[in-house]
Structure formats: C-alpha cells, structure tokens
C-alpha positions in Angstrom: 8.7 4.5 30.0 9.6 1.8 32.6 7.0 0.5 35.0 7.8 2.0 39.1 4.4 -0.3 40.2 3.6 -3.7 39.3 0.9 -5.2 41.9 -0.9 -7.7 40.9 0.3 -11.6 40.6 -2.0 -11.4 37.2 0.6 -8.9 35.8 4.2 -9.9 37.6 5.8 -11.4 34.4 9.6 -11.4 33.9 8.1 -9.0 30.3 6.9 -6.7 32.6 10.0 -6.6 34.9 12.9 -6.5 32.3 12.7 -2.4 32.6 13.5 -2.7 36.2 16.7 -4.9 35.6 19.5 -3.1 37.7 17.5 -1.0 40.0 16.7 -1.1 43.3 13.1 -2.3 44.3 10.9 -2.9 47.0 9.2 -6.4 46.4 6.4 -7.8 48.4 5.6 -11.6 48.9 2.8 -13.2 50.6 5.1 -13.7 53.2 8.1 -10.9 53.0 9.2 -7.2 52.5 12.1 -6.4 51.5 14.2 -4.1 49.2 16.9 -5.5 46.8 18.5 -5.4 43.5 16.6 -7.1 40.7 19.6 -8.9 38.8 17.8 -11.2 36.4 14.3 -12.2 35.5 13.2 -15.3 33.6 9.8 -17.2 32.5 9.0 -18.4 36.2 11.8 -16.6 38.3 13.1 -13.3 39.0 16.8 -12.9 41.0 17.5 -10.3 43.5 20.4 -9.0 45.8 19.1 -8.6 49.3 21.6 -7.2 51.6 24.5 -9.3 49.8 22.5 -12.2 49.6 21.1 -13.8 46.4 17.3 -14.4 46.3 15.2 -16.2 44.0 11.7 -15.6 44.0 9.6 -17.9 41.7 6.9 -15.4 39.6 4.2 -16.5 40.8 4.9 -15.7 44.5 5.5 -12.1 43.6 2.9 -9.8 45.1 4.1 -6.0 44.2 7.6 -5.0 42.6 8.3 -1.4 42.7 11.4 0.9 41.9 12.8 1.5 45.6 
C-alpha cells in the first residue's frame, strides 16, 4: 500500500516517498504550496515538475507530501 500523507519532516525520507514516484502531489514547504510531479527522490533531495518547471526540494525542507 503506498503512503497518500506524509507530514512530518521526522518521516519525509526519499524511503518513504519512492511509492509516490510518478504521481501527482501536493507538497508543502515552510515557505510554499504547490502541486507537482514527484520525478525522483534521493538521500537528501526529492525532484518535482511544477507547472513545466523542474524543482528540487532538499529533504529536510519538506513539510507534508501527499498524493494530489
């Protein structure tokens, strides 16, 4: 079963993202809102497509990720 909330910067790891590779998701950053395509995730960075536009996102900055 793949995770829809993650929303906690104690559990945003790129292990607990991996099931949401290819989806669309709402992410949520200390500073930001926005919905995207999670292409990648790594050790300390996830990628997303916002809008055509690549974003990187360094784990630790992630607040919530959640299937959109």
């Amino acid at each position: 079963m793949s995770p829809s909330l993650i929303d906690s910067p104690d559990t945003v790891t790129s292990r607990v993202l991996r099931p949401l590779l290819g989806a669309q998701v709402v992410v949520r950053t200390a500073s930001t809102l926005w919905c995207g395509t999670l292409l990648s995730c790594v050790k300390d960075s996830a990628w997303f497509v916002v809008d055509d536009t690549d974003v990187v996102v360094h784990i630790d900055d992630l607040v919530s990720v959640r299937a959109a």
